[in-house]
N, C-alpha and C positions, 0 to 999 in steps of 0.2 A: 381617384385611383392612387394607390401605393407606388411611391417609387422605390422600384429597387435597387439599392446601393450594392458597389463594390465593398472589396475590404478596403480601398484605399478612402471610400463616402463613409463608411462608417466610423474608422478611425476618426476624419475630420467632424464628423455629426457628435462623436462625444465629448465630453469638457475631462476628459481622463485618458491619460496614457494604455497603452494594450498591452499587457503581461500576458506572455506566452509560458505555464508552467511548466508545459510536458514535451517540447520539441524532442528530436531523436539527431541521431548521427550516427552512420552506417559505416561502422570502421571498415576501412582495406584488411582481409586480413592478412595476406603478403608485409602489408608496412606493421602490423603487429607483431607476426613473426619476427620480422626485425629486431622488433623492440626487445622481443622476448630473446633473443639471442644478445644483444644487447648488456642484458641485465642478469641472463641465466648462461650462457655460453652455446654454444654449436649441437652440443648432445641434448642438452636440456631444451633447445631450440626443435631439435628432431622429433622429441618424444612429445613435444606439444603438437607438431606438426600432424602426427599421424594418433592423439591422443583420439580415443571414441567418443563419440556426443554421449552427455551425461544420461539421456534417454534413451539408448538404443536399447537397452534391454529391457526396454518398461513398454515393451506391444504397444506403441502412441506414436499415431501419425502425426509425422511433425510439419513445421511451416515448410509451406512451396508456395514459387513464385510472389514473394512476399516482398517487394521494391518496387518501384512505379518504375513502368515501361512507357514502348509507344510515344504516342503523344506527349507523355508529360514525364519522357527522359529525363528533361531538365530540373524535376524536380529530385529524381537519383544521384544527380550531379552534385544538384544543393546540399542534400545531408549527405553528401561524403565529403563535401568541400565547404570548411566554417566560411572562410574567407565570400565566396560566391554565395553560402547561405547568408550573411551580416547585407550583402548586395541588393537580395531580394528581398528582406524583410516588409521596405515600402508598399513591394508589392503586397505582401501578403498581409498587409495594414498593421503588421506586428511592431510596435518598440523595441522591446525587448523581449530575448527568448531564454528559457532557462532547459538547457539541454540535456536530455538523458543516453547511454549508453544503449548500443544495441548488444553489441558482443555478449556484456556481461548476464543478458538474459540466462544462457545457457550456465555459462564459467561459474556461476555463483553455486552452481550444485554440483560441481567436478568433485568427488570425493577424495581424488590423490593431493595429501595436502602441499606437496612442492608444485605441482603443477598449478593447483588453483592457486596460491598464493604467488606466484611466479607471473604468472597469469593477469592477475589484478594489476601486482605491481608493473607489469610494462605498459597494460593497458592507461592506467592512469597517468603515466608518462607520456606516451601517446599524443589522451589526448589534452594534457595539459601542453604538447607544444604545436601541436595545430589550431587550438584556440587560445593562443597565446597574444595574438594581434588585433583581436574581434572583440576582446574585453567588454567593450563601451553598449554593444547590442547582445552579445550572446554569454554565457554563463555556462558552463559545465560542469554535474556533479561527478567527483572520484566516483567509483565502486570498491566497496568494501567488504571482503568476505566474513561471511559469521558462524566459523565449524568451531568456533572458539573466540573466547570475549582477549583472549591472548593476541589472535591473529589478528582481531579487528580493530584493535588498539595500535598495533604496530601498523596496520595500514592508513588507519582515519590518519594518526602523528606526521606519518610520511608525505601523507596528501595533501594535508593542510598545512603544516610546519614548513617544510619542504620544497614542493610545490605548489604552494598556492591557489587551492582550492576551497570556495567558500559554499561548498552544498557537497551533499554526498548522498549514493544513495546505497541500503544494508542488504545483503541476504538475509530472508527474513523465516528461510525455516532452517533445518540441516536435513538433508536426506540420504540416511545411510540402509546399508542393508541388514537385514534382520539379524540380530546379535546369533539366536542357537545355532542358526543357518551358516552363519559365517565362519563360527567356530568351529564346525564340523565339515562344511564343504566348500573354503572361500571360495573357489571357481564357479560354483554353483548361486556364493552369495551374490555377485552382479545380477542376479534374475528377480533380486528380493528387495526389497524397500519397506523403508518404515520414518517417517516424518518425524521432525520434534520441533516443538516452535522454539524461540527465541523470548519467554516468557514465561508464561505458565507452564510448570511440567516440564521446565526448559531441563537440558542434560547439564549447562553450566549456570552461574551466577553470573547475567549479562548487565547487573547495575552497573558495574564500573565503565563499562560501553555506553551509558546511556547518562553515566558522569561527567566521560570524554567529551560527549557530545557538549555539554551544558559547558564545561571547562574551553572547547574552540569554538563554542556560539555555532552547532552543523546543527539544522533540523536531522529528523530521521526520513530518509526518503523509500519509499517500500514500491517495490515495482518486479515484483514476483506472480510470475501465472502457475496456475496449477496444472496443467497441460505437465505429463508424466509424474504427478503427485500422487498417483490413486486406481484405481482399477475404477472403478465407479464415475471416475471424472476424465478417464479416459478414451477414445475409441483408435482403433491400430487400422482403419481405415480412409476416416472423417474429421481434416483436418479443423473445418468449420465446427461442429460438434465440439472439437476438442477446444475454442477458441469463446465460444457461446458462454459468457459469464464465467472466464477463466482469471481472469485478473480482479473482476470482483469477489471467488470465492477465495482466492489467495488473498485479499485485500481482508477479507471479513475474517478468516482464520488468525491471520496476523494483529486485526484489531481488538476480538474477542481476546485474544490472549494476555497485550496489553495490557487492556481494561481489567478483567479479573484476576489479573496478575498485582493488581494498584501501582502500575509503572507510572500513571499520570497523579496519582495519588502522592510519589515518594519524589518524583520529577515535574514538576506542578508547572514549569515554565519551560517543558520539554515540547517542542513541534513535533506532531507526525505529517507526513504526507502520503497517502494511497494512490498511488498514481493507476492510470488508464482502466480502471474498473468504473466508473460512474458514481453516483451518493444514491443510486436507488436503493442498494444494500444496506448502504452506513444508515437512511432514515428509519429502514426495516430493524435495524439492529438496534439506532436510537431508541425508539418506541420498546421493543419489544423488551428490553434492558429492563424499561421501570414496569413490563406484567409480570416480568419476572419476579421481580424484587418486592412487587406487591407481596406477591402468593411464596416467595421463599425465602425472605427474612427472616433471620434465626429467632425474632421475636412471636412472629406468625403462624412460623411451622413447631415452636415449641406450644405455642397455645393450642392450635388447631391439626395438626399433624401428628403431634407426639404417640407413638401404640402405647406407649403406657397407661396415656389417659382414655383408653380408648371404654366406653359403657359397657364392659361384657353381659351384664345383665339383660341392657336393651337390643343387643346384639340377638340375645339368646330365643330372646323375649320374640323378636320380629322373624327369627328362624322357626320358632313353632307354629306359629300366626301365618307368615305367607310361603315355607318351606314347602308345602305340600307331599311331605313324607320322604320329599328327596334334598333337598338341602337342610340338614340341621346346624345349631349353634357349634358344634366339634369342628364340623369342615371351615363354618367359616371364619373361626377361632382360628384351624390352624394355619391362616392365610397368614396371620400375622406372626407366628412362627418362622414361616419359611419363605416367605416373599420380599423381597427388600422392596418393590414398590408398597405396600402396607404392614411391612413389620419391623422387627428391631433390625439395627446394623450395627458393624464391627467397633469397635471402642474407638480405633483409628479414622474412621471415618471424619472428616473436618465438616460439621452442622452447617455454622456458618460460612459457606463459599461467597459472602463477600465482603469478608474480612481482612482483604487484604485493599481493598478500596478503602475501608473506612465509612461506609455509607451509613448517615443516620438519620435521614430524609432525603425525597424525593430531587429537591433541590441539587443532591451531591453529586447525582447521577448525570444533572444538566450540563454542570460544571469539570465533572471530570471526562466529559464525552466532546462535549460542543467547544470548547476552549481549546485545547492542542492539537485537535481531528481536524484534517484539512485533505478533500476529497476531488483529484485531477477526475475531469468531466472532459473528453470528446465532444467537440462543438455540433455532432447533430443530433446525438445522444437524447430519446425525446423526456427522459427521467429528471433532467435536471432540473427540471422547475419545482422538484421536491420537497429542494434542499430548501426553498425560501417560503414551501406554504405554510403558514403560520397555523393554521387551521388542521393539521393534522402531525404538527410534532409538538410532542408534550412542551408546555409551557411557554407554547409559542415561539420555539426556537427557528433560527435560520441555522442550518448546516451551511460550515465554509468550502461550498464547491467553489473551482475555480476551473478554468479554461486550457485544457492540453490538447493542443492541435495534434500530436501521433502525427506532425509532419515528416514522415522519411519511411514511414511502413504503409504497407500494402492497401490499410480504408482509408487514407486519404487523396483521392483522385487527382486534387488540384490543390495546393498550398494556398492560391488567392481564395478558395472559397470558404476557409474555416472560418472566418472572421465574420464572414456577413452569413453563414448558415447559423453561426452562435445568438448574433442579432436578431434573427428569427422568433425566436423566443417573447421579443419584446413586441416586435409585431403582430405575433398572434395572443397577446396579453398574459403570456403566462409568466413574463418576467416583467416588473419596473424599470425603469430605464435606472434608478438606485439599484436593485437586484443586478444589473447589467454589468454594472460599475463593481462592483463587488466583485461578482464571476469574474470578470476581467481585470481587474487592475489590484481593489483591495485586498480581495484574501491571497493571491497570490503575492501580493507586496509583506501582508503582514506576517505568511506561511514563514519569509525569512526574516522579517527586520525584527520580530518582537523577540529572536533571542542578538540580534548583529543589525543594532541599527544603520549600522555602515554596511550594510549586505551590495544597495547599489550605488554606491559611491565610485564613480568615475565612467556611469552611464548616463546614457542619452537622457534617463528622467529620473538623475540627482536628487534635481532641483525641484520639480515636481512631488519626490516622493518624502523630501525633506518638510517640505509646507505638509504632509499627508503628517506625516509624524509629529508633528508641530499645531498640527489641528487637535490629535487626538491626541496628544499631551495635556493642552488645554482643557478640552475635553473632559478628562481623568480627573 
């Protein structure tokens, strides 16, 4: 018979420290106001006070009752208080915890640019002095807003120069409202919306952002839901609906963009992080990358796609033969005239859409995907055994999922059980007890140390993660 282990059995049962990569913390917002008054004045303080949620006019039911109650109050307590969260860690068989914002969920898409920027910056204030003493187990990334590669250079510098922060995480689209609309009825424009990523088709040139990064050793942390992104991805009564693969399809828009943007291509030792969407997307995405690139390499599609080369004779040939008096050679000659799925297109048109990767074999696709992609998993999440089947990601890859407990929000019941629900995995063989180590400790160790090898310098597993780096140096 199986024994079932605690989080604190299972901690001791492995020969590896437990990385927590996705914890949370539930700001006061009373003590932000503060901050915000603080750093912005009394007026500037008011108008955040009574600013609207950046969704209200986008018909999207938003989060309720989303904090642990009842029974496991204690755990609402934890993520508003570092000090009491570093306390229970034992419990929750966690080492260390690498902590995300909740506030900044919302603040990241506030379109008024004094208040979002006002905004970030108290926030990171915040909670750079409530985790100021918990150093040794817990870790907080700044928030960083991204309506401009201007604004988010003066916040990462502030964060990390400043204040002392060694993770950060980005606004990863901008959502503004429809430019004609705006220009003709801005009162009207709060009802409208239109996306643009941070990448591909982006509105500014966000390399220098993604310089900054490489220049203060910050992975990029992504931790955007699409809930009020979309009409299609939204419901204005169904807050579950709205929540159902919300963070992985913000997770997969953001990484598509990325990628065919060649952000990992021109930044080759850049970390990303996707946080609480799962890697069943990112293996989907994996795969699906190189049919793409099979069937639309400019090499491919010039040989076998081009209308120029297209047989009209034989065309014509098989219209008299099986036309039957109603399809002839003219019609479906003129398809290639007037259809852009089989005819010519505009001079402007870019052939090669993956040209900006650089891809010149299948190989480049592994490498520019699997190396800096590091994908925050929910420990009951039953997807995650994806990331490590070798047997259905091209070239036998392991995607680098890693382990975010989402302890402080609403799905997780109990903090002590993320740890032995993640273990699970192994028990029921869909994970290695290596595969384990990985989820848990590796990839989220290497998510930061591979641009700052001193990421956990002056925690609880220094010492431990030093011999890890020291292994795989050798290694190397």
């Amino acid at each position: 018979m199986a024994i079932k282990l605690d989080a604190a059995g299972v901690n001791a049962k492995v020969d590896h420290p437990i990385v927590d990569g996705d914890a949370h913390v539930l700001e006061a917002r009373l003590t932000l106001l503060d901050y915000v008054k603080k750093i912005a004045g009394p007026e500037i303080a008011l108008k955040f006070e009574n600013m609207e949620h950046p969704w209200k006019y986008q018909d999207v039911q938003p989060i309720f009752w989303g904090m642990p109650s009842g029974a496991h109050s204690i755990d609402r307590a934890t993520a508003m208080l570092p000090k009491l969260f570093k306390e229970r860690l034992d419990e929750a068989g966690i080492d260390v915890g690498i902590v995300y914002s909740t506030a900044c969920l919302p603040l990241m898409h506030v379109r008024d640019d004094e208040l979002r920027q006002v905004g970030h910056r108290a926030l990171n204030h915040l909670l750079a002095d409530i985790f100021n003493e918990v150093g040794d187990r817990l870790i907080p990334n700044a928030v960083i807003p991204m309506f401009s590669p201007e604004e988010a250079i003066a916040e990462l510098d502030h964060a990390v120069n400043e204040l002392g922060f060694k993770a950060a995480v980005f606004g990863t689209e901008v959502r503004l409202p429809i430019p004609e609309v705006a220009a003709k009825d801005p009162d009207l424009a709060k009802y409208t919306q239109r996306i643009y990523p941070v990448a591909l088709d982006a509105l500014h040139d966000y390399d220098p952002v993604w310089q900054r990064c490489m220049d203060l050793k910050i992975p990029v942390g992504a931790h955007t839901a699409c809930r009020g992104g979309g009409a299609r991805h939204s419901s204005p009564s169904n807050f579950v609906f709205n929540h159902l693969g919300g963070f992985a399809t913000a997770g997969n828009y953001f990484c598509r963009s990325i990628f065919m943007d060649g952000v990992t291509r021109r930044f080759p030792d850049l970390n990303f992080a996707f946080l609480e969407g799962g890697v069943g997307w990112a293996a989907q995405l994996y795969n699906d990358l190189f049919e793409h690139w099979e069937k639309r390499n400019y090499d491919f599609m010039v040989e076998n796609l081009d209308p120029a080369k297209l047989d009209e004779d034989l065309i014509r040939e098989m219209a008299d033969k099986y036309g039957g008096g109603i399809l002839n050679g003219d019609a479906l000659l003129d398809e290639r005239k007037r259809s852009t799925m089989g005819g010519f297109v505009s001079s402007d048109v870019e052939l090669d859409e993956f040209r900006r990767c650089e891809i010149t074999k299948k190989e480049d696709i592994r490498d520019l995907f699997v190396d800096p992609f590091y994908f925050g998993c929910e420990a009951d999440d039953a997807m995650n055994a994806v990331a490590f089947n070798t047997k259905i990601n091209h070239f036998g890859a392991k995607l680098k999922a890693f382990f975010g407990s989402d302890i402080g929000h609403w799905d997780v019941e109990d903090m002590r059980h993320c740890v032995p629900d993640a273990y699970k995995n192994v028990a029921k063989g869909l994970f290695t007890e290596d595969d384990f180590r990985d989820f848990m400790y590796t990839n989220p160790v290497e998510l930061y140390t591979r641009q700052n090898p001193d990421f956990f310098k002056g925690t609880v597993i220094e010492d431990e993660v030093s011999k890890t780096l020291s292994g795989t140096a050798k290694a190397a």
